[in-house]
N, C-alpha and C positions, 0 to 999 in steps of 0.2 A: 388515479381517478380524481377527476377533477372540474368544478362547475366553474360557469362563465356566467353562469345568471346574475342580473341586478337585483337589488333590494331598496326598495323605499320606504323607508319608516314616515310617518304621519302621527302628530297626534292630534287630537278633536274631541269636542265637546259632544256628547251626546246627548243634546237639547230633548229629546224626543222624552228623555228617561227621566227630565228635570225634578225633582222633591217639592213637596211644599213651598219649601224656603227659597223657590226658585235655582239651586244648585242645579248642577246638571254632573253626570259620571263623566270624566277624562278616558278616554281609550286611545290606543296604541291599535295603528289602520298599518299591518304589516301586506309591503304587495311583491311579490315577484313574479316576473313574465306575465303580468296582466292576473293572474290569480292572486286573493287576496286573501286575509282573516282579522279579527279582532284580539285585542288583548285588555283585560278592566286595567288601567292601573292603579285602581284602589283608591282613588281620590277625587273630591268633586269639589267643583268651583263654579262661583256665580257668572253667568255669560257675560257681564258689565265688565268684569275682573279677566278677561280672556282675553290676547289679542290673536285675533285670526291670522295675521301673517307672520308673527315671530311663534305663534303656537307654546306662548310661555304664560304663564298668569303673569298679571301687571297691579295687584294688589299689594298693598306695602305690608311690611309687620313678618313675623316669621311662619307663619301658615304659609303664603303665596312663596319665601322661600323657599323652605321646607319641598312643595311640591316641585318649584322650577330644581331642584336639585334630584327629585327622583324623577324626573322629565330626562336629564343628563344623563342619569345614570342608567336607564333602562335603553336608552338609544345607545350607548355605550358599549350594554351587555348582549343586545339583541344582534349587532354591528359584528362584535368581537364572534359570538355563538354561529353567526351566520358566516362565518369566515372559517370555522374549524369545520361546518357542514361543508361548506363549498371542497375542502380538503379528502372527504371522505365518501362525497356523495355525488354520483354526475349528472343528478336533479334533487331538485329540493323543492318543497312545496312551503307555503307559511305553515301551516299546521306543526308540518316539523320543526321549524323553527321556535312553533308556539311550545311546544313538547316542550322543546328541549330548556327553553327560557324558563317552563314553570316547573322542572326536573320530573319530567315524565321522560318515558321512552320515547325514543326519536320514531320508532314505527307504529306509536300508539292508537290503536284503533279508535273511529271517532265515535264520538258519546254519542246515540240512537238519540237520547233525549234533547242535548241541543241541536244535534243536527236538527229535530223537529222545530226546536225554536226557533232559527234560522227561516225554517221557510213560515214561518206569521211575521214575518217583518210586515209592515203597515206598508202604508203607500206614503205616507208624510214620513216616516221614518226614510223613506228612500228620498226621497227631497230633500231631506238635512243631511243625509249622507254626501249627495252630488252639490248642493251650498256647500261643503266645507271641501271637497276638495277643489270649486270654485274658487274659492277664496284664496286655496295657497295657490293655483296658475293667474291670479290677478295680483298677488305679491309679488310674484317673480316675473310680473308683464308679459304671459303668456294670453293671458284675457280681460278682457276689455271691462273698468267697470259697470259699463253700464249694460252689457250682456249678464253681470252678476244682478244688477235692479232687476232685469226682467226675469231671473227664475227666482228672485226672492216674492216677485210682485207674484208670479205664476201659483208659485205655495198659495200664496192668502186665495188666490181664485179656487183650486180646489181646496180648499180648506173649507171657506164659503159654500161651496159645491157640494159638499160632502153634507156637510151640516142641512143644506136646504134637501138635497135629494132623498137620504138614508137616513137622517132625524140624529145621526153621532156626530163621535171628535175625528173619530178615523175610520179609514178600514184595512183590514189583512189583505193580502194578494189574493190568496184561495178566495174569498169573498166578491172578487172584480168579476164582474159579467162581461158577456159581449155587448150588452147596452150602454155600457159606461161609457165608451165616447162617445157616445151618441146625444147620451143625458148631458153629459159635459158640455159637449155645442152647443144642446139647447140650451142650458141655460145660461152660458156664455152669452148668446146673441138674441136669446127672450125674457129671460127671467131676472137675470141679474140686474140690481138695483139702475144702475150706471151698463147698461146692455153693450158690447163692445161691437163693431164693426166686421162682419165677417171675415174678411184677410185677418184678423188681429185673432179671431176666435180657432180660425184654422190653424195659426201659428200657435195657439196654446194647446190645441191637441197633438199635434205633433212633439210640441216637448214633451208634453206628457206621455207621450207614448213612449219617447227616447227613456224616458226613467224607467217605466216600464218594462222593454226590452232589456237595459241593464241589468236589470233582477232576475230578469228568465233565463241570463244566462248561469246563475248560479242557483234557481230554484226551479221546479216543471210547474211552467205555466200553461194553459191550454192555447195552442197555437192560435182557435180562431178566435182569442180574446179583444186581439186589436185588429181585426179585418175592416171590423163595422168601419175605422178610423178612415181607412184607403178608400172605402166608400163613399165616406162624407167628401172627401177631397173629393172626388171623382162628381158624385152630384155640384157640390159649388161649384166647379169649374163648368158644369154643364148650364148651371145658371145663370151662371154670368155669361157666357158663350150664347145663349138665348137672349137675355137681355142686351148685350152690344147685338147683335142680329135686328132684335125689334125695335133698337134706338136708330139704326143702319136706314129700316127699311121705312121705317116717320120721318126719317130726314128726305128721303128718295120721295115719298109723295109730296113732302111739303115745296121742293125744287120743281 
């Protein structure tokens, strides 16, 4: 008995969770066959002191040590753990990995209560999620950076967004309505201080939506959450499709 499955270890800051003092918690992003989980690794470093593409702290002194050695050493163990799984098991899920890394049972049923946690992840928390593994495919030249400016730039828009529409910092998924990209356009192309361009405002619902979608596939979201979205497109394109028509048909009288 015996697995073929890949393993990708990731580590990343988790800005979302940052302290006071500006730190943010280090987690261990375990993924196989597209299924994925987290691991704390018990330590936090200021974002300044992080680099996104060696995924090591770059702060001098023995603290930033100290942690780039349990960076080593958990990648090491997770590496090695996942290689006795692969020997015993002819699927493997991270969980069980997670298991087994933090000496539970490798079939250990999942805690009711995080799982609940899991599905309140925010909407900016899933934003910093998909930045940081931006970051390591524009390390490794798989993406472009200036595909990474524009969903860093896309954050601050709903960020912005959030703040003006809901009066918060964030919000949970269960909390997204089916008006949400609706509010989002508007005030993409009415409200917002600097109003962007409609092709520009359609392109940011659509990312949005892409993070979106990302989540539902690991939490139930309500299918017709982002319908409104396909609509908008569907109405701009109908606007504009009207407007070149009535530029069309001023040009034909003026001739």
């Amino acid at each position: 008995m015996k697995s073929n499955q890949k393993l990708s270890i990731l580590f990343c800051l988790f800005k979302a969770k940052a302290t006071k003092d500006g730190k943010a918690p280090i987690y261990v992003r375990v993924t196989i066959e597209g299924l994925e989980d987290e691991i704390s690794l018990g330590k936090k470093m200021h974002p300044d002191d992080w680099c996104s593409k060696t995924k090591k702290v770059t702060a001098p002194g023995m603290e930033g040590k100290l942690i780039n050695i349990a960076i080593d050493q958990t990648r090491t163990a997770l590496t090695s753990q996942f290689m006795v799984l692969q020997s015993q098991f002819e699927s493997i899920t991270p969980t069980m990995l997670k298991n087994v890394f933090k000496g539970k049972p490798v079939e250990d049923k999942p805690d009711a209560c995080k799982q609940a946690l899991k599905k309140e992840q925010t909407l900016l928390e899933a934003f910093d999620e998909h930045i940081e593994k931006f970051e390591l495919m524009v390390g490794r030249g798989m993406r472009s950076d200036n595909t990474l400016r524009h969903w860093r730039k896309l954050k601050r828009h709903v960020t912005a967004f959030i703040k003006y529409q809901y009066k918060c910092s964030d919000l949970k998924f269960p909390q997204l309505s089916g008006l949400f990209a609706e509010e989002l356009y508007d005030y993409l192309t009415l409200h917002k201080p600097k109003p962007l361009a409609e092709v520009s405002a359609r392109k940011d619902v659509k990312s949005t939506r892409q993070i979106v979608r990302s989540v539902s596939k690991r939490i139930s979201l309500p299918e017709t959450l982002w319908k409104v979205s396909s609509a908008l497109v569907g109405k701009w394109r109908l606007s504009r499709w009207n407007s070149s028509r009535s530029s069309a048909s001023t040009e034909r009288r003026c001739t």
